[in-house]
Each structure stands twice: as structure tokens, then as C-alpha cells.
C-alpha positions in Angstrom: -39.4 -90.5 26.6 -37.0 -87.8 24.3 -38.5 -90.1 21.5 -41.8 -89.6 22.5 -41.8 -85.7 22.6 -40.1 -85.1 19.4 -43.1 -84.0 17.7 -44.8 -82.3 19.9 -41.2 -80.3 20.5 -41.5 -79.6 16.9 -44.9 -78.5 16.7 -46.5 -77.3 19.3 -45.7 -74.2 22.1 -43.7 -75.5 24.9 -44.3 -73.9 28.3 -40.5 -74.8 29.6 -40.6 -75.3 33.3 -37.9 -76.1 35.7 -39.5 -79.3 37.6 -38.5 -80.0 40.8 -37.8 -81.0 43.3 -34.5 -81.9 43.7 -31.4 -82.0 41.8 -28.0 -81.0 42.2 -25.3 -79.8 39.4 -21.6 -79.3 39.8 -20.0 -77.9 36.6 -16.2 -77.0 35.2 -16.7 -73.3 34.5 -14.3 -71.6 32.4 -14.4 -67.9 31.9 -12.1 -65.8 29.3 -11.5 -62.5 29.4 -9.7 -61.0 25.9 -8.6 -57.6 24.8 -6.7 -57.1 21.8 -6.2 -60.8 22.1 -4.3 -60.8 25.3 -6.2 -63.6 27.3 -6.9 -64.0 31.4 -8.6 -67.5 31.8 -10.0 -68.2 35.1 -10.8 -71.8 36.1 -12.7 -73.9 38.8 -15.5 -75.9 39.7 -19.2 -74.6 40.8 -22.1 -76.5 42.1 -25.5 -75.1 41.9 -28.3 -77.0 43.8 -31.9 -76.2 44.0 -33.2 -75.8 47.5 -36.7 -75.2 47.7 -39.1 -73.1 46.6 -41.1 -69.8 48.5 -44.6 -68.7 48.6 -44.1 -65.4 47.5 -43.0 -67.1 43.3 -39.5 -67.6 43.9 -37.3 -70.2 44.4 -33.9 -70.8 46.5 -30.5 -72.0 44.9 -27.5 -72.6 46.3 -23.9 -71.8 44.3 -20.9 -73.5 46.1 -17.3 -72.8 44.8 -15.1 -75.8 44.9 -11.2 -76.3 44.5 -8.8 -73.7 43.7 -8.8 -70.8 41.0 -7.3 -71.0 38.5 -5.9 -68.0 36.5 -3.8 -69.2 33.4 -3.9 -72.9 34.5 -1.9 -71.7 37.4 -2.6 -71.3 40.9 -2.2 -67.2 41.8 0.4 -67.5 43.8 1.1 -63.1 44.8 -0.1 -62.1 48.1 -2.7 -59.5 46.5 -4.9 -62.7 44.7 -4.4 -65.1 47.4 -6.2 -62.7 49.8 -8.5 -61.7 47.7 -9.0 -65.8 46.3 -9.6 -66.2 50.6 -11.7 -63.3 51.6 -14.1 -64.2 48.4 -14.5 -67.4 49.6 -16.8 -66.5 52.9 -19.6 -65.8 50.4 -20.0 -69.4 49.3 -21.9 -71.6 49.6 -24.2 -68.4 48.0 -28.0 -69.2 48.9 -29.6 -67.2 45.6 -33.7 -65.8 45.4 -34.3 -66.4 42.1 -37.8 -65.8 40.0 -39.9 -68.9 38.7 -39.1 -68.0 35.0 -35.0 -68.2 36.1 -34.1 -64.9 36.7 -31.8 -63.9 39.3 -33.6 -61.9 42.2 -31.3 -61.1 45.4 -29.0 -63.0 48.0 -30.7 -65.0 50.4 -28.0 -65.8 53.4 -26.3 -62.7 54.1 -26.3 -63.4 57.7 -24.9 -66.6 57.5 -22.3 -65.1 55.2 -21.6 -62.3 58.2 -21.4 -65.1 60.6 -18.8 -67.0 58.7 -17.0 -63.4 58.1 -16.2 -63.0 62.2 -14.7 -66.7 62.0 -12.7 -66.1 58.5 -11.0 -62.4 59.4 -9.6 -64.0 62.4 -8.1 -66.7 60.4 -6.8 -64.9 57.9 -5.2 -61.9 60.0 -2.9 -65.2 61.1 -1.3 -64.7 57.6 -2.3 -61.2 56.4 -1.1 -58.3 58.3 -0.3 -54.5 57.1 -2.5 -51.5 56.4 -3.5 -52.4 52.9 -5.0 -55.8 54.3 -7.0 -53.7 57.2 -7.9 -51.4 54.2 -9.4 -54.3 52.1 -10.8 -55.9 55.6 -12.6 -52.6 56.4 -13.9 -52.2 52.8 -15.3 -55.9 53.1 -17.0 -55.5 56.1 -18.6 -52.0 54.8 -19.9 -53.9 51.7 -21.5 -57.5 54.8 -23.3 -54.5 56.2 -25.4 -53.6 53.2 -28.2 -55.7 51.5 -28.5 -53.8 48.8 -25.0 -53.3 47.7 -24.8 -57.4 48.2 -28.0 -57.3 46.1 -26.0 -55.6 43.2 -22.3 -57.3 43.7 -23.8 -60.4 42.5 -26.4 -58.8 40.2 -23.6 -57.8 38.4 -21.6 -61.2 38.6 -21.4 -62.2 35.0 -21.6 -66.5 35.4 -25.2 -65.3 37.5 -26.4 -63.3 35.1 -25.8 -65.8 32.3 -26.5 -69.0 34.4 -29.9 -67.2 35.9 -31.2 -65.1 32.6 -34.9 -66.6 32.6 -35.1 -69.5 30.6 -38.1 -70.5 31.7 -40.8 -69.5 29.6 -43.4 -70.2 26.7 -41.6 -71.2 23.3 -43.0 -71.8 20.2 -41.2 -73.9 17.8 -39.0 -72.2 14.7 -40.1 -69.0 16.1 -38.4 -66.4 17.9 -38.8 -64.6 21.4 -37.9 -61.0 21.6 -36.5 -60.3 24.9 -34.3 -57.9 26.9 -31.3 -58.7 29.4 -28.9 -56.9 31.1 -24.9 -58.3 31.3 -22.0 -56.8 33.2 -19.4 -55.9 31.1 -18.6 -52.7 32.0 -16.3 -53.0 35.6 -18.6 -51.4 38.4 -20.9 -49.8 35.9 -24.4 -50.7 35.1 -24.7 -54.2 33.3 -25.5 -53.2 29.9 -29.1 -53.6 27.9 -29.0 -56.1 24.9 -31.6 -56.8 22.4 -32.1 -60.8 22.1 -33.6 -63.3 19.8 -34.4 -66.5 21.6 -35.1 -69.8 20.2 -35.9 -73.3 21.7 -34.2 -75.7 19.2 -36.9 -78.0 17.5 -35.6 -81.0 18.2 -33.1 -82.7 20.5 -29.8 -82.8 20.5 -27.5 -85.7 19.9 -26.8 -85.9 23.7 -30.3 -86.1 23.7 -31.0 -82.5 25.4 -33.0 -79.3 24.8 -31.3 -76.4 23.4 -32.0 -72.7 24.0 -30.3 -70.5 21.7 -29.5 -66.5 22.4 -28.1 -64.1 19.7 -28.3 -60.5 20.5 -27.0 -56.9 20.3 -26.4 -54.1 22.4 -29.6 -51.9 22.8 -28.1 -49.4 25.4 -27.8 -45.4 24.9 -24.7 -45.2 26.5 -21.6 -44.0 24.0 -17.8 -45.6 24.2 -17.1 -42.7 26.5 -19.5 -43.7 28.8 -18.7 -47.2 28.8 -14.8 -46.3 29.3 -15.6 -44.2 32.3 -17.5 -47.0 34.0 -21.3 -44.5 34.0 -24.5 -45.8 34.8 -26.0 -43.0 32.1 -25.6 -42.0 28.6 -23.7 -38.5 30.2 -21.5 -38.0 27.1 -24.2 -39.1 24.5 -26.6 -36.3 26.6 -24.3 -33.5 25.7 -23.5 -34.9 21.8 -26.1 -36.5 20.3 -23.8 -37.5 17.2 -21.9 -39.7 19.2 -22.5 -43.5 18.4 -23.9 -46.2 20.9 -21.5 -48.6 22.0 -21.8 -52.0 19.7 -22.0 -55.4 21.1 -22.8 -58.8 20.2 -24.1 -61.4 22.2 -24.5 -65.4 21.7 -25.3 -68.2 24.1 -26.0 -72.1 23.9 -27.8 -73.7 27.2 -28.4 -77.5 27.2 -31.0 -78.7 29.3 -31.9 -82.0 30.5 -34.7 -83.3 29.1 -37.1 -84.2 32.0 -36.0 -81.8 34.6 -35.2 -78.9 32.3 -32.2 -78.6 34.3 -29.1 -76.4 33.1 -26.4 -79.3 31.7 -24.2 -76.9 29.6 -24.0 -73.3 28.9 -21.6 -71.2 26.9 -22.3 -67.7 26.6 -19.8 -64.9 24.8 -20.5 -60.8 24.6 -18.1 -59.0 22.3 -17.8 -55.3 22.5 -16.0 -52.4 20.1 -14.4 -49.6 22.5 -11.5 -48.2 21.9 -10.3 -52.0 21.4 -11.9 -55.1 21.2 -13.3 -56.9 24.3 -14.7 -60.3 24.6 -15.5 -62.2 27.3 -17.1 -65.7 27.6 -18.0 -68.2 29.9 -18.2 -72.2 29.2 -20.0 -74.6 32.0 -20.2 -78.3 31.6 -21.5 -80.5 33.9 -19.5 -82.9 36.0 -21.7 -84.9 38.0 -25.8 -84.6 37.6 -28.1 -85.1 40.9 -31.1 -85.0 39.2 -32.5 -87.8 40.8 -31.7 -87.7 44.1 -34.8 -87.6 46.8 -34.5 -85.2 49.5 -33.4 -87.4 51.9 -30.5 -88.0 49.8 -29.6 -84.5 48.9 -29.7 -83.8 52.6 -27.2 -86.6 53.0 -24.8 -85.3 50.2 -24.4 -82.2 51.5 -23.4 -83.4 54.8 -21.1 -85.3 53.1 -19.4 -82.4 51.5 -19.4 -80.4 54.9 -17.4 -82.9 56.9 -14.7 -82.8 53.9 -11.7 -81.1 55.3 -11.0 -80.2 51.9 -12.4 -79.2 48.6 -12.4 -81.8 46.1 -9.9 -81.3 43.7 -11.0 -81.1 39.6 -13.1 -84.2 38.4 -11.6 -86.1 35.5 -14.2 -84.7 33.2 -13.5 -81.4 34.3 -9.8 -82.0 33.2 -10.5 -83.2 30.0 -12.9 -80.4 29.0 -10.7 -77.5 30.7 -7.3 -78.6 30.9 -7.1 -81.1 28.6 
């Protein structure tokens, strides 16, 4: 019972574990992007589901992208997004390694994702045609052929990052953990290093869930220059020592369910001073919890959901939170 655990929450260290075995989360995930207060808001549903979990320490999850994207609560309607809305779809569902303290390792499925690949491009050249689309096919299929560059697309995909950033450990209460953790911010560049408090609220809240809190700052070498030429390195900073580090801030809120440890909510927002102000954020709330499914049922879900011709359009929760 919450009621039951209050005190020890309070009191004592809390080695937070995921628990198993099954459960299943779909969420409304809504991500901003603002600089100098001109705003892109994307918009559209995710489910994450646990799998199982491997020998070797790590654990498989599964991210599946449902309904249509949103970008300004419309539906892109140019050639350019709907193609590249279409050809992003053949990576979902996303089968995800990631480490038993929650940490995101590498992609699991790539050769089902090549399979579906064949079958899509065929589809889609139906509709696409020119050489700009054989261009973006070619570049797509250079990208299916490399682990490794997979490995780092989605390493640097800023909802994994957030979603899978290692929750799982040992808290003690009122106290702090010092931690580091790497976001993307920075285009194609390497996902920059912050310096981060965090704190596993002492007491449950009125929802009657654990909170994780994350405040941080940017801890990386690399000046504005760097940052605004997209490199890995601190190459401007190595040749003028006087210049500053970048500055950025960090926050994030998870809710967890309380007897799973499960991820219910997360909002998570970086801002960063460059030559303007950038800040980017990502809200998730959950639509429908699985938590206690058995595996026979879970197995019977997602054959559900595979014999739909169509994606399920936004939940009435997910209205009201997004839309609304």
C-alpha cells in the first residue's frame, strides 16, 4: 500500500527498481521547440512496452508511434514532411537495449526494420518520384546498412534520451545524487554533457506516485562557436581559452507508478544561451496504463493492434492534455 511505504519513503534509502514483468504505456507526447520565442510544437502518441529482459543486464523495450504528427496542431501537409512523416515510420515499432538502471543502450531490430524498408520504398515510390526522393531513398538506405550509425540516430533522439536517462538507482531521502547525462541539443552534434542534481521526492504525490526530480547545468567544454557549428569538440575553445562555455539549464519531473516504478509522466526542458535563446521541452502523459496485464494478455494486445488497418486516432485524454 502507498500508505504503507510513506515512512519508509521518507526515511530510509530506496533502491528504485523497475519490476517486471509486464506492462504496457501509451502516452500523448508533446515536444516544443522555441527560439527567440518562435515556437514548432510537434504532437502524437507513443507507446512504450517492456518486452523482456537479457542475460547479459539489459532489458528489451519496445516504442511504437501511433496516429499522425502533428506540427502546429496541424497535419504537415507539403510533400517534403509527408515523405519524410512516411519513410520515418519503417523504424517503429523500435525494439530498444536498454541497461537495468534505465539507460538507453542500442537498437535491437534492425533487421526487421530493413525488412519492412524493401516492402515500404516500393509503396512509397507509388507516390514519390524525382531525384530528390531517390536522393533521400539512397541516403536512408546508407544509414539501414550501419549499426552503428542506427546506434547513434536514436542515441541522439531527444524523447529517448529523456524517457531512458537511468532512473533506476539507490536514493536516499532529502538528499541529492550527483550525476552526469548527455542531451541532444545541438542538430547532428554530440549530445551535450550536463551536471545534474537528482532527488527522489519524500513522499508521494497527490496522484499517489513517486517523483524523481532533475535540475542541472551544462558541464561541457565546448564554446557557442562550437555549438553553432554543430562540433563534437571544444575546436574554438582549444585555440582561445578566454572564450566562455556554452550555458544551459536543465529541469525534469518523472512520475512513476508506485508498485511497478513505471514511467506515468515526464516533462523535461533544456534551455540554452547561443547567439539567441533556445529551449526545447518535452511533456508525456500517459493514456492508458498496462501495468497489469499477464503475458498472455500482452501477447493478445499486441495482436490486436497489428490486425488494425489503421492507427488509432488521439485518446480523449490525450486531447484534453494536448489539444485541449
Amino acid at each position: 500500500m502507498v500508505g504503507d511505504d510513506f515512512s519508509r519513503l521518507e526515511t530510509s534509502r530506496v533502491s528504485l527498481k523497475l519490476i517486471p514483468p509486464y506492462f504496457m504505456r501509451r502516452y500523448g507526447v508533446r515536444q516544443v521547440f522555441s527560439t527567440a520565442g518562435a515556437e514548432t510544437v510537434l504532437k502524437y502518441e507513443m507507446e512504450i512496452t517492456y518486452k523482456k529482459t537479457i542475460a547479459e543486464g539489459l532489458r528489451l523495450f519496445e516504442l511504437n508511434r501511433f496516429d499522425q504528427l502533428y506540427i502546429n496542431n496541424e497535419v504537415p501537409d507539403s510533400i517534403a514532411d509527408e515523405l519524410a512523416f512516411r519513410t520515418g515510420q519503417v523504424f517503429f515499432p523500435l525494439q530498444v537495449l536498454v541497461d537495468f538502471a534505465g539507460r538507453y543502450v542500442s537498437v535491437y531490430n534492425l533487421v526487421e526494420i530493413r525488412e519492412r524498408w524493401t516492402v515500404l520504398k516500393k509503396e512509397l515510390l507509388e507516390f514519390f518520384a524525382g531525384e530528390e526522393v531517390e536522393t533521400y531513398f539512397g541516403y536512408q538506405e546508407a544509414v539501414l546498412r550501419d549499426q552503428d550509425k542506427i546506434n547513434d540516430i536514436f542515441g541522439k533522439d531527444i524523447l529517448i534520451r529523456a524517457y531512458f536517462a537511468g532512473l533506476y538507482q539507490t536514493y536516499v531521502a532529502e538528499k541529492e545524487l550527483d550525476s552526469l547525462l548527455y542531451f541532444p541539443l545541438t542538430g547532428h552534434a554530440a549530445p551535450v554533457l550536463f551536471s545534474v542534481k537528482e532527488t527522489l521526492v519524500p513522499h508521494y504525490n497527490s496522484s499517489g506516485q513517486l517523483e524523481i526530480i532533475h535540475k542541472g547545468t551544462a558541464d561541457d567544454d565546448r564554446s557557442i562557436a562550437d555549438i553553432l557549428r554543430y562540433d563534437d569538440y571544444a575546436t574554438s575553445r582549444d585555440d582561445d581559452q578566454s572564450l566562455e562555455k556554452i550555458k544551459a539549464h536543465y529541469k525534469a519531473r518523472y512520475a512513476l507508478n508506485a508498485e511497478t516504478r513505471s514511467i506515468e509522466a515526464m516533462e523535461a526542458s533544456w534551455m540554452m544561451f547561443l547567439d539567441r535563446e533556445e529551449i526545447t521541452s518535452i511533456s508525456m502523459y500517459e493514456i492508458s496504463g498496462l501495468d497489469e496485464l499477464t503475458e498472455k494478455e500482452v501477447a493478445a494486445v499486441n495482436a490486436a493492434e497489428e490486425k488494425k488497418d489503421q492507427p488509432a486516432g488521439p485518446g480523449a485524454k490525450f486531447m484534453k492534455i494536448l489539444f485541449g
